[in-house]
N, C-alpha and C positions, 0 to 999 in steps of 0.2 A: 574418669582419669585413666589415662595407656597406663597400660604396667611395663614394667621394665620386663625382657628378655633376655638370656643370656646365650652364648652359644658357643659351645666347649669348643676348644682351641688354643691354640697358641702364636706369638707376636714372632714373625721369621726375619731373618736379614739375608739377603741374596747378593752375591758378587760377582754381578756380569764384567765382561770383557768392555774395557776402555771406560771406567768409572770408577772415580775415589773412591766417592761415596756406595754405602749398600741401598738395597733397592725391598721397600719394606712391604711386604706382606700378612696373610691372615692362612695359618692351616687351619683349619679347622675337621676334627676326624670324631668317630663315634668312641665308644669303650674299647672295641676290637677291629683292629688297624683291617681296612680294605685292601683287595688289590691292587684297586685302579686307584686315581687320581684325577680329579678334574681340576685344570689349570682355568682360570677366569682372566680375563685379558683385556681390561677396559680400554672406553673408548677414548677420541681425541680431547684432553685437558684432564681426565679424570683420575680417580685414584681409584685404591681397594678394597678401601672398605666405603665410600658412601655411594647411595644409590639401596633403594629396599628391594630390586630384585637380583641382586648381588646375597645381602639378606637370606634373602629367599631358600638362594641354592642353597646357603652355607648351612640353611637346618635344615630343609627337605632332603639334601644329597647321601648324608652319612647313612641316617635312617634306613638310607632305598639302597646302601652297600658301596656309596662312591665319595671317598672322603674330596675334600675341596682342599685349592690352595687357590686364592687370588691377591693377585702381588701389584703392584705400581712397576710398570714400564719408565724408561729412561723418556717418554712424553707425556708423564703425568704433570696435572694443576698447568701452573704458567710454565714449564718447559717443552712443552708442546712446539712455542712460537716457533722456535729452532732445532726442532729435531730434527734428526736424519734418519728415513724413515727404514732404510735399507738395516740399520743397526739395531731394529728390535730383534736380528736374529740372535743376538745375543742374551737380551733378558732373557728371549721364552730357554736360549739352550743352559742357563743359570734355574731356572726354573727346573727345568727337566734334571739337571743333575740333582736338584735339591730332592727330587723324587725317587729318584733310583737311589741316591744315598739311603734314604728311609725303608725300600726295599719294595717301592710302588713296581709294578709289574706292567699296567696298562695305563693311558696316559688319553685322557681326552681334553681336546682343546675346544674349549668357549671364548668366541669374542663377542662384545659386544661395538656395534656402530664400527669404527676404527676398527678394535680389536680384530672383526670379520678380514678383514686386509690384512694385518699382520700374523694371523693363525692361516690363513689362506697362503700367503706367500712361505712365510716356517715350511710346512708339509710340503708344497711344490719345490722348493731350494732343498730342506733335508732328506726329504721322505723316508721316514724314522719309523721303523716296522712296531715301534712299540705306542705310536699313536694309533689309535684304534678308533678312534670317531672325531669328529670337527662338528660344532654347533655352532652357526653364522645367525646372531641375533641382533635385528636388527641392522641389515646391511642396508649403506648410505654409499650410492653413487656422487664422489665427493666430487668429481668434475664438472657430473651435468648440475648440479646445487651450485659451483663456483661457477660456472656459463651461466644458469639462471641470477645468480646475488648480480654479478657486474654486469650483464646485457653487453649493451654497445660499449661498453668501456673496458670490455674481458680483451682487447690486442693492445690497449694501451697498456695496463700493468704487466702483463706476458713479455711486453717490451723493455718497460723497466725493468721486471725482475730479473731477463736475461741478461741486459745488459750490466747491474749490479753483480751478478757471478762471473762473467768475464773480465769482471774488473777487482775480482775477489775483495768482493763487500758483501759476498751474497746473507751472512749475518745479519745486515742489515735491516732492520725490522719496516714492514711495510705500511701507510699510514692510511690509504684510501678505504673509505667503505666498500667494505665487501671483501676486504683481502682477512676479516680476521686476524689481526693484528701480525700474521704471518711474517717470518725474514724470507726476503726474499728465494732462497734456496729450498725452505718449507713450501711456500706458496706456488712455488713451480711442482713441487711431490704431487701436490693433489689436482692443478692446475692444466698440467704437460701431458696430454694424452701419452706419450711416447715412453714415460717415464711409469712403471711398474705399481705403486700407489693407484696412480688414477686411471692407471687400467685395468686393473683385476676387474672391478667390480661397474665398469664401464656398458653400461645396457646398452648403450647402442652401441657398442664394439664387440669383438668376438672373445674375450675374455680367456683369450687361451690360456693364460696360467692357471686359470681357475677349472678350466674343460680338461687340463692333464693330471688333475687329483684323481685318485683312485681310492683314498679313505672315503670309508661310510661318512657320509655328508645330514647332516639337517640343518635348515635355512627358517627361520620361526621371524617370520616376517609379521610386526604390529599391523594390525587395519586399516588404523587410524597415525600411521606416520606422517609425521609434519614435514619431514625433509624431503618426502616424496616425489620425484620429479614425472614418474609416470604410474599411473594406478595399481597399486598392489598386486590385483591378480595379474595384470602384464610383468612386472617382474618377476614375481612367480615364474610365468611361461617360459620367460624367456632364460632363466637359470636353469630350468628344469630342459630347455632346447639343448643348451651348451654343456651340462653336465656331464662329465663320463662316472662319477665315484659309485660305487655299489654299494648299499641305495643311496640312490639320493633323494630324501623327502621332504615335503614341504609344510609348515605348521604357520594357519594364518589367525594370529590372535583377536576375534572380535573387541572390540571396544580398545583395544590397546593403543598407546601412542609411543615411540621413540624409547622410551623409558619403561614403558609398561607398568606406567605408573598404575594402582589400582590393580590391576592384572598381576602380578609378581608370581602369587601362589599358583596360580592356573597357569602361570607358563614353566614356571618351573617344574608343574606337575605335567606337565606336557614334554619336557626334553626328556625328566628321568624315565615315562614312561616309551620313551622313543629306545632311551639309552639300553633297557631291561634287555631286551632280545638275545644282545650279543656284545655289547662293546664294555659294560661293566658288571655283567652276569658274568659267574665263572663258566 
């Protein structure tokens, strides 16, 4: 029989900009409050607390001197269909206040899948002197995965979808396979080379937002990723080509897949150990 686990904390509410409702979270900290902060930044559909290598951090991080806060974006579960993806700079700056209220000093961002994209673009748009490292786990080139899911049928809905926001319907939810039950206006985010989404993380582009970060970078890319459009260690390469952040290094999880499922504790024992050097050691 699993034993139940617990893992010191507390239940947070966050009030970002253009939202009724609060956007709910998990601090979770040791006995003696850390400097830093690590932000968790799930991916597209997800929330904040499921997923066990989300887990993972929440009890390895305290321990190793870096309390945790992972929170639901304004595209978590089914709100995803219709987000606006330019507007998570809001949660994460909801997030960051909620840290410097507490009296966090350093601030590192973890995305996971999605997340990579929107902790990517935050730093290029704010460049926020008190973010001190970026963790990209698990990054998904969401364009070439949406070029591969529709083949020959990727200028047809490119078509509809454009033509639905010119006609301001783009809310309108999209029904073809492969679109992901996207509205139209979402489905173009990830879809629109030209549009920032589905360029950051665009391997066969030049990824300029992502080459003008200057925060210490680590990129902990699974093995065994399913979403994979071209083999690991070429992605690898070719982030590591376009990089300018100092450092920026690369952590590739054997046996891991998307989730890291299985893997949890060894990857998470692998960012804190990345982390130690400089970005949450005093």
């Amino acid at each position: 029989m699993m034993q139940s686990q617990n893992i010191a904390g507390a239940l947070v509410e966050l009030r970002a900009r253009g939202l009724k409702r609060p956007l709910d979270g998990f601090w979770a900290h040791g006995p003696h409050r850390a400097d830093a902060l690590l932000l968790i930044v799930h991916g597209m559909g997800g929330n904040f607390y499921r997923a066990a290598f989300k887990k993972a951090l929440m009890r390895a991080a305290p321990r190793a001197g870096l309390d945790v806060l992972s929170f639901n974006n304004r595209g978590y579960e089914r709100d995803v269909a219709d987000e606006v993806f330019v507007e998570c700079r809001h949660d994460l700056d909801a997030a960051l206040a909620f840290g410097r209220a507490q009296g966090y000093r350093r601030f590192v961002l973890l995305g996971h899948s999605t997340g990579c994209q929107k902790i990517a673009y935050y730093q290029h748009l704010r460049r926020a002197p008190d973010i001190v490292a970026l963790v990209l786990a698990a990054i998904g080139d969401d364009y070439a995965i949406v070029r591969r899911e529709l083949g020959a049928r990727y200028g047809y809905w490119m078509r509809r979808a454009r033509a639905l926001v010119r006609a301001d319907r783009g809310s309108e939810i999209l029904r073809g396979k492969g679109c992901l039950g996207f509205s139209a206006r979402r489905f173009l985010s990830i879809a629109d080379p030209n549009q920032i989404e589905a360029r950051l993380f665009n391997f066969d582009g030049p990824m300029r937002e992502f080459a003008a970060i200057r925060t210490p970078t680590l990129a902990v890319l699974p093995a065994r990723e399913e979403y994979a459009c071209i083999p690991i260690p070429e992605a690898a390469r070719r982030l590591k080509a376009v990089a300018r952040a100092t450092p920026f290094d690369v952590e590739i999880i054997p046996r891991a897949d998307h989730g890291f499922h299985g893997c949890e504790a060894e990857t998470a024992r692998r960012i804190l150990n990345w982390l130690k050097p400089g970005a949450a050691r005093r």
